[in-house]
N, C-alpha and C positions, 0 to 999 in steps of 0.2 A: 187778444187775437185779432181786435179789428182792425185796430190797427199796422198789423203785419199785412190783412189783406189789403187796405190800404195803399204800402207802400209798393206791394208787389204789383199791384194795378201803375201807380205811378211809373215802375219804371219799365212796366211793359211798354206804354203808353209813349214814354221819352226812347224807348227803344223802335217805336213804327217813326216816330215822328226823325229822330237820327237817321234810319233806315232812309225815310222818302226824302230827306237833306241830300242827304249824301248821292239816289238816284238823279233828284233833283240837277243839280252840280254835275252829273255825269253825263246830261242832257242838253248840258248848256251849249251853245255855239257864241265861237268866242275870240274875233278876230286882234291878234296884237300887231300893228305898225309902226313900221321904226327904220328910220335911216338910218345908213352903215357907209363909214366915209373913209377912202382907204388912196394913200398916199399914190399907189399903182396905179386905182383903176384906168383905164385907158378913157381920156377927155373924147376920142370921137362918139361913145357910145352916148354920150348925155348922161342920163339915167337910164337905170335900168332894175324894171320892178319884175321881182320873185314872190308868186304865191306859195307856202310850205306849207304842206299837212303832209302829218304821218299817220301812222297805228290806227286804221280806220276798223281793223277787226269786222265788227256787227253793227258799226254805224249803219245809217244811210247819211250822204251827206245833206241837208236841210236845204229847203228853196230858199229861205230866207237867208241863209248863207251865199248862197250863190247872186242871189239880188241884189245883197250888199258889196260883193267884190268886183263885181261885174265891172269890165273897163277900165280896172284898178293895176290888172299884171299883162306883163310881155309873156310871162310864161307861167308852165305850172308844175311842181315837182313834187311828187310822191315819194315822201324816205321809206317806203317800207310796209309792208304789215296792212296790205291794202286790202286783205282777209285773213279767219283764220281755219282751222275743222271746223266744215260744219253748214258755213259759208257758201251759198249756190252762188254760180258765174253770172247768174243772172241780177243779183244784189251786186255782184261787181261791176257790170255793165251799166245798170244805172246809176253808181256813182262816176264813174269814165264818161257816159254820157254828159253828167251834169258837169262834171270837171273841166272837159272840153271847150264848154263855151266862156270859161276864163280862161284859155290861151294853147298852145300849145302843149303835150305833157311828155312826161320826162320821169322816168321809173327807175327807183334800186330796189333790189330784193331786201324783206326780212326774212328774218326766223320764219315766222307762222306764214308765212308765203307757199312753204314750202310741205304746208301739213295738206293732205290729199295729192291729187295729182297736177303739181305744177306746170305739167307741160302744156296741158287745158290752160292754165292760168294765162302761161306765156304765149299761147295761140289768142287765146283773147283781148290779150295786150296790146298783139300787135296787129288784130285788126280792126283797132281803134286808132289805130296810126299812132300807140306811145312809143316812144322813142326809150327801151331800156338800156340801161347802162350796166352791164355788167361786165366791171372790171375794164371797161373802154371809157373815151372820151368822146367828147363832139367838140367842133369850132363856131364861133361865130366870130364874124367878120364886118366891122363897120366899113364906112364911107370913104373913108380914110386911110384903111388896112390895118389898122390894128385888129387885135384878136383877143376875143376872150374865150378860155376853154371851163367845160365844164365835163367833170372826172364822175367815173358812181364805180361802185365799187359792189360785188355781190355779199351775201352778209357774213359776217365774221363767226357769231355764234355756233354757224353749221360747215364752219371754216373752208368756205367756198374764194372767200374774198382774195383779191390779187390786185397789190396797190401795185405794183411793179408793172403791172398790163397796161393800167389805164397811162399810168405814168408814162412808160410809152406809146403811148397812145399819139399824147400830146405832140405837139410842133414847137415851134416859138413865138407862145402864145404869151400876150403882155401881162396878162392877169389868168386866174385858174380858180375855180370853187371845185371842193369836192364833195361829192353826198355818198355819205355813209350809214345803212341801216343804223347802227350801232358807234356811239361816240369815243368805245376804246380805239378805233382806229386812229386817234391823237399818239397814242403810244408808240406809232410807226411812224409817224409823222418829223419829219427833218426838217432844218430851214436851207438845204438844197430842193427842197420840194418844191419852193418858193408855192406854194396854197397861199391864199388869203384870206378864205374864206371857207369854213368847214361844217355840213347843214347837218344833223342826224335826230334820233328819236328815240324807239326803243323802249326807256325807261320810262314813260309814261308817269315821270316825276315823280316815281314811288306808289303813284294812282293813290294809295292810301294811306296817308300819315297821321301821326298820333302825336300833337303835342312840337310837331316841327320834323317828327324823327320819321323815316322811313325806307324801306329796300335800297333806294335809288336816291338820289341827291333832286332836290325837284329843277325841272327845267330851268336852262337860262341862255344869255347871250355875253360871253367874254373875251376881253380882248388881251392876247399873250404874245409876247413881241407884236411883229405887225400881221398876227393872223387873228381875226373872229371865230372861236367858236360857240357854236350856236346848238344845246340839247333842246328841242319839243318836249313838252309831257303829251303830247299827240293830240288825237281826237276820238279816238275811241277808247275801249275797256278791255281787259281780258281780265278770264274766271268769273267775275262778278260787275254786274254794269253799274256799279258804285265809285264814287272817287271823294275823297276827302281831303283838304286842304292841299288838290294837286291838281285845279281846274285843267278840263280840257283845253286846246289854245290850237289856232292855225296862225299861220302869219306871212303879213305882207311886208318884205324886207324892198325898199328903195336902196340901192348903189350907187354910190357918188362918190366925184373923183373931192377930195382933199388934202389938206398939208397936212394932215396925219393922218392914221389909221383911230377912228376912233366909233365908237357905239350913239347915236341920236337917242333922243328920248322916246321909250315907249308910250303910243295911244292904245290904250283898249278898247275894244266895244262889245257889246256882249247881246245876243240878239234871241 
């Protein structure tokens, strides 16, 4: 019998120590950057750097996150999920505050956006000066006059979303990103849309995988014809603030013009 006490201590043991892994890992802050070279972009803009984080849930976003991006983006885009129940305006404030001082911000609704009263949410938003997009577009306009649009879509889950709005929204804009809570909106996606570029989250990479297998397919960055799309496993947690082989990640994506549409190598850092 001592042996069964033994074992059953061992894998209690391997069971706190998995447990604080796995918090661990869910804690992490963890920026991935990566050029994206796409045959359209318009040459007057030069580059053009994008900060993405999504699914912030019950984060707070970390100073040392922000110390390290700092200087790094023209802008900053939120897919989503910037809370969820539970959540006071005031924990979202000061991520928006900290958000801020990496660039200008740019919001599409999630799901859990939308649990409590959202309309709090989106009075809050906007007087932070974020610019959301729901189901509209915005123009930017170089030196030159070309255009790049950038599309958000409201979320699909709570079937709010309306690609046909933002869609005309647009002008004759030379290039087009769109951010979508939710990456099934590829399934509405045409190449008269002309997108090139498609940012979303949502899936939070499965948060919790076993062995490779999980809910969700874990994040990534692909390129299908001449469009990118781009899933986050986010930066936050829902249900449980655990995550297992499905690291949190922000990212800072560089835009460049090139002779094809094609993906750069990812850098990580993890801080």
């Amino acid at each position: 019998m001592l042996w069964l006490s033994g074992l059953f201590l061992i894998i209690i043991l391997l069971s706190f120590a998995t447990i604080f892994y796995m918090w661990r890992t869910a804690m992490q802050d963890r920026v991935i950057s990566q050029d994206l070279y796409f045959k359209d972009f318009p040459e007057g803009f030069g580059d053009v750097r994008i900060f993405f984080i999504s699914d912030l849930h019950r984060r707070i976003v970390a100073d040392k996150l922000i110390e390290e991006t700092r200087d790094k983006a023209d802008l900053v885009i939120i897919g989503g999920d910037i809370r969820e129940s539970g959540v006071p305006l005031e924990r979202v404030e000061k991520n928006l505050l900290k958000l801020k001082e990496l660039g200008p911000l740019y919001f599409v609704w999630g799901n859990n956006d939308y649990e409590g009263d959202f309309h709090e949410l989106d009075a809050t938003l906007l007087k932070h000066g974020v610019k959301i997009l729901d189901n509209t577009a915005v123009s930017f306009e170089s030196q030159d006059g070309s255009k790049i649009a950038l599309l958000g879509i409201d979320d699909i889950s709570e079937e709010r979303d309306r690609l046909d709005l933002a869609l005309s929204d647009c002008g004759n804009e030379d290039f087009r990103i769109l951010v979508s809570h939710n990456p099934l909106v590829k399934k509405q996606l045409t190449p008269e849309h002309h997108i090139s570029l498609v940012l979303s989250g949502h899936t939070h990479g499965g948060q919790i995988r076993i062995f490779g297998f999980g809910p969700y397919q874990i994040g990534s960055v692909k390129k299908e014809g001449d469009c990118i799309y781009m899933t986050s496993n986010g930066y936050g947690t829902s249900a449980v603030p655990l995550r297992l082989e499905a690291k949190p990640e922000t990212h800072l994506f560089t835009l460049k013009r090139g002779t094809e549409t094609e993906i750069g190598e990812a850098v990580e850092k993890t801080y």
